[in-house]
N, C-alpha and C positions, 0 to 999 in steps of 0.2 A: 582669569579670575580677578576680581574686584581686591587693589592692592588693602583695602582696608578687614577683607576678609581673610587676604592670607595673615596677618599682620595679625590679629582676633586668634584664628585655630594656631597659631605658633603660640600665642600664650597659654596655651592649652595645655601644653606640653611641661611636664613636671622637673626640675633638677630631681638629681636622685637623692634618695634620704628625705623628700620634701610629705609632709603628711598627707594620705590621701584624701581628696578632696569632692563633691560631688558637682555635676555639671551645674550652672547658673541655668536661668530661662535664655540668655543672650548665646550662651555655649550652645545650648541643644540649637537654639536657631540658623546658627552658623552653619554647625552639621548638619544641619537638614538641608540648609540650603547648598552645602557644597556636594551632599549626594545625591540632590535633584540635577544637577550642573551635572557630573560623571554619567547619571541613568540618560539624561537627554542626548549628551554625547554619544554613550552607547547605543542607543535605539537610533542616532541618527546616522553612525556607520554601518550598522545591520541593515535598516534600509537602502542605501545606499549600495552596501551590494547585494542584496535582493533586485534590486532595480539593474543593477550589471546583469547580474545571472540572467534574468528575465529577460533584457535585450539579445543576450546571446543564445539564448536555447530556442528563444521564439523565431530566428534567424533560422538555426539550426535544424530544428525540425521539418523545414518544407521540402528537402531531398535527403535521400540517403546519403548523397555524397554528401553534403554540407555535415550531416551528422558525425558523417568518419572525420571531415578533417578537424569537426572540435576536438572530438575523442584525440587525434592525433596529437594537437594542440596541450591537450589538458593532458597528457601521457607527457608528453614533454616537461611541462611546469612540473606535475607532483613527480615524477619519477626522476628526471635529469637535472630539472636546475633548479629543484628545491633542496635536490639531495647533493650537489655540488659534484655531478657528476659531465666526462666531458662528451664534448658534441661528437667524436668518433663514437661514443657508445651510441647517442641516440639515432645514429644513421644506423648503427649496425644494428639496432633494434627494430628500427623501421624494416630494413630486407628483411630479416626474421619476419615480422609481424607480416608483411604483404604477398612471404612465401606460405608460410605456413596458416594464420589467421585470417587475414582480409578475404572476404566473400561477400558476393551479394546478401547470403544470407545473413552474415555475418551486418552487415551495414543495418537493414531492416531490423535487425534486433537492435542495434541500437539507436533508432529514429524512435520507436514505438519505446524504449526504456528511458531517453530523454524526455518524451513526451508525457511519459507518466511524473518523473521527476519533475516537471514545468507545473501538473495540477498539484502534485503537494508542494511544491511553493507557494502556490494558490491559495491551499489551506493555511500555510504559515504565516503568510501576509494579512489573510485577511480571517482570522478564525471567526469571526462573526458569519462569515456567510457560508459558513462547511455545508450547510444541509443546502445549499445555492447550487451545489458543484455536480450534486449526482448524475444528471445528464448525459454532461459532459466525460464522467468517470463511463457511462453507459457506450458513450460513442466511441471512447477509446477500445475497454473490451472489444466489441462487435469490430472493430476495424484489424485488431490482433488476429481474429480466426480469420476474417475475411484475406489474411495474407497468410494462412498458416501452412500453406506449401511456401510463399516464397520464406517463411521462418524453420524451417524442418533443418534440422541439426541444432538450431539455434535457440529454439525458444526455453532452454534452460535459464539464459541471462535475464528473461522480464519475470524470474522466481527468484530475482538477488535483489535486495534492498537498493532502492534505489537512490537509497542515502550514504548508502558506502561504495556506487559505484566513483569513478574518476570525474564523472562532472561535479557531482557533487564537491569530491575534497579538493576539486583546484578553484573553487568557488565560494570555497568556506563556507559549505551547506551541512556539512555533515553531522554540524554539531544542533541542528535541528529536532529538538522534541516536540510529536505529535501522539496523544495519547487516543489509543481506537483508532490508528488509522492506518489501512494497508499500504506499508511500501513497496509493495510488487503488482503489478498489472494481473497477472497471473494466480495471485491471492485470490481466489474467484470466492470460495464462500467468505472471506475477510471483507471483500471489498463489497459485495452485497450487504452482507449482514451489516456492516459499520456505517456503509456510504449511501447508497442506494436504495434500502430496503427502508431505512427508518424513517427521511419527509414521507414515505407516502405512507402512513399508516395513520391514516384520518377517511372519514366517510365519503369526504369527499373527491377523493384521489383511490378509491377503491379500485376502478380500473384499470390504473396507473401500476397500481400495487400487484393485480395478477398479473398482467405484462411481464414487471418487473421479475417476479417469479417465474415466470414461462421460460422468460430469458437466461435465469439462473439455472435454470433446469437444462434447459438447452446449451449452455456455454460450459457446465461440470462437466458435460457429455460429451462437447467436443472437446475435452484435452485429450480423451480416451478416443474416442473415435478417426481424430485426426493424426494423433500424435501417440498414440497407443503401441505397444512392440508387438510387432504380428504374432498368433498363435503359431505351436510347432506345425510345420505340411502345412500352410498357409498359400507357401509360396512367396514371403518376403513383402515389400509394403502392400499388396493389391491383398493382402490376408485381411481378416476380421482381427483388429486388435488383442490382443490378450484379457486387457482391463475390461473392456468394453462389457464384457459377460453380466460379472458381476457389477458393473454399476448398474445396469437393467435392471437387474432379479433384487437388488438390494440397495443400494442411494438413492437411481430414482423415485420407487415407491414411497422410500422414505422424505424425501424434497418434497413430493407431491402433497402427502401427507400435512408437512409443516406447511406448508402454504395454503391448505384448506383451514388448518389451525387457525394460524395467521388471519387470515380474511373473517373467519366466525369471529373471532375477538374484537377485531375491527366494527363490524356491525353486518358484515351479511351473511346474517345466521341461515336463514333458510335453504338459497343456493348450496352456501360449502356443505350444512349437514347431510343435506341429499346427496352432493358428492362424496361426503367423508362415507356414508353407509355403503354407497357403489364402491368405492376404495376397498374395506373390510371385505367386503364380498369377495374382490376381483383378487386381494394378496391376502386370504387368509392363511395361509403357509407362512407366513412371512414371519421374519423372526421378531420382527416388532408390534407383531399385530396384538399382542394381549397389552400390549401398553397404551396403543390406540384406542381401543374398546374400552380401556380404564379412561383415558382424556374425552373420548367421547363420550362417556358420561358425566361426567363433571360437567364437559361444558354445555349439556344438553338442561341438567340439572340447574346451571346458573350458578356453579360453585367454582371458586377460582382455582384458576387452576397453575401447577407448580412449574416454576421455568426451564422449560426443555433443555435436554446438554445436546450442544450442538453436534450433530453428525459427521466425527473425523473423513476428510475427504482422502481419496484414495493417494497410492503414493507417486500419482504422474499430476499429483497437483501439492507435490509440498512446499507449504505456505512457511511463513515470517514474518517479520516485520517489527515495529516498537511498539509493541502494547503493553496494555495493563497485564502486572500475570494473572495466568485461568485463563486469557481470554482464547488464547490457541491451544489448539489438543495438541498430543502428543505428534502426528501425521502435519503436524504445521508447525516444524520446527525450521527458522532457517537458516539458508544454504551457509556456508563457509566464504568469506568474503573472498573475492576472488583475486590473483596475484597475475597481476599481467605482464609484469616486465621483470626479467630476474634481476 
């Protein structure tokens, strides 16, 4: 700091018993300028390990091994020698960990768990371009199932914030606020509804937007389907999952639904009404169906219509994350941070 400014805000400062006095326009100056100086410092060591992190995850992510040995790494820092604890402990932690934890599947969960934590640095770095990233959020999902045998035991950890996992706090991420925004990969109706679903909702990205939908539908469906606990007399994994039932007979008709909504609001009245009637027709059983028949009038009429509550997702998808409250049901509460080294 400029010796004539420290010199200035020390006279600032009062003997006691001195009457009090209100700032000059020279005072407020000083101040302002000395916590423009502090703020630019601070944004410029946030970047700075923004830009650490980013080097090292980006690294990290292209094998699973690479991925364990951060995880290893960063178990190191935040558990042993932040907490001044000695190097006998973290060898005899490592044999625990590589008896009892380490797996392939084990590794794959946390390649795809840094990987999510790599796009919300994304978002933190650059919030201007959040509605930029959906794609990307898109191809991560779709690459999750595409491994969901080699994640089977596993895929509980991409439903843990991925802000309190261990990369995070040996990188001083954790102290990251993102409002709407899912920290779990596995947040499937969080990460649609917040990330994905909203740039396309223009007339011109209509077909972007049913995709988008198809694939929401499709990816609720395999948390259950893939990862679902077999029915009793099944016969163990080759069973029809348990959940599986009832997301059919009741989420997805409901999914389907919202997303006919969705698109007639958008602008393709004609198409979706026609589907929303074959809808009504095909689940008039349905428990939701006299609600439907009320929204399908309204929006047939041209009268607006009232903001749906989102449809709590079953319990082999409970979600989390840091949002606004209201914005997760009660079914998307999340997990308990998780304690990996005693």
């Amino acid at each position: 700091m400029k010796p004539t400014i420290i010199l200035c805000l020390a006279a600032l400062a009062l003997p006691l018993g001195a009457a009090p006095e209100k700032l000059t326009p020279l005072d407020a100056q000083l101040l302002l300028e000395k916590l423009k100086q502090l703020r630019d410092g601070s944004n410029e060591r946030i970047s700075d390990r923004y830009e650490a992190a980013h080097r090292a995850f980006r690294a990290a992510i292209q094998t699973d091994a690479a991925a364990h040995d951060l995880y290893v790494n960063c178990i190191e820092k935040v558990q042993f020698e932040d907490e001044k604890r000695k190097a006998s402990d973290f060898r005899e932690w490592k044999r625990r960990h590589k008896d009892r934890t380490d797996s392939p599947a084990f590794r794959r969960a946390l390649r795809h768990q840094l990987n999510w934590l790599l796009l919300t640095l994304e978002a933190a770095s650059e919030p201007e371009k959040r509605e930029e990233l959906w794609p990307k959020a898109l191809e991560r999902i779709d690459q999750i199932f595409k491994d969901a045998d080699d994640l089977l035991g596993e895929q509980g950890r991409l439903r843990q914030d991925v802000l309190d996992s261990v990369y995070a706090t040996a990188y001083g991420l954790n102290g990251i606020k993102l409002a709407d925004w899912p920290t779990a990969p596995l947040q499937i109706s969080m990460v649609y509804e917040q990330l994905i679903l909203p740039p396309l909702r223009s007339p011109r990205t209509l077909t972007e937007l049913r995709q988008a939908w198809e694939k929401r539908i499709l990816h609720e469906g395999s948390v259950y389907n893939l990862w679902g606990r077999p029915s009793r007399g099944s016969g163990g994994r080759e069973g029809r999952p348990a959940e599986l039932d009832k997301f059919l007979a009741v989420r997805r008709p409901q999914l389907q639904w919202e997303m006919e909504m969705d698109l007639f609001s958008v602008g393709d009245q004609k198409t979706s009404a026609l589907r929303m009637l074959t809808h009504i027709e095909k689940y008039v059983a349905h428990e939701n169906c006299a609600e439907w028949i009320t929204s399908f009038q309204s929006a047939v009429r041209g009268e607006p219509l009232p903001p749906a509550a989102p449809t709590a997702p079953g319990t082999n998808e409970t979600e989390g994350g840091r949002t606004k409250p209201g914005t997760a049901t009660t079914a998307e509460k999340a997990p308990k941070k998780e304690t990996t080294a005693p």
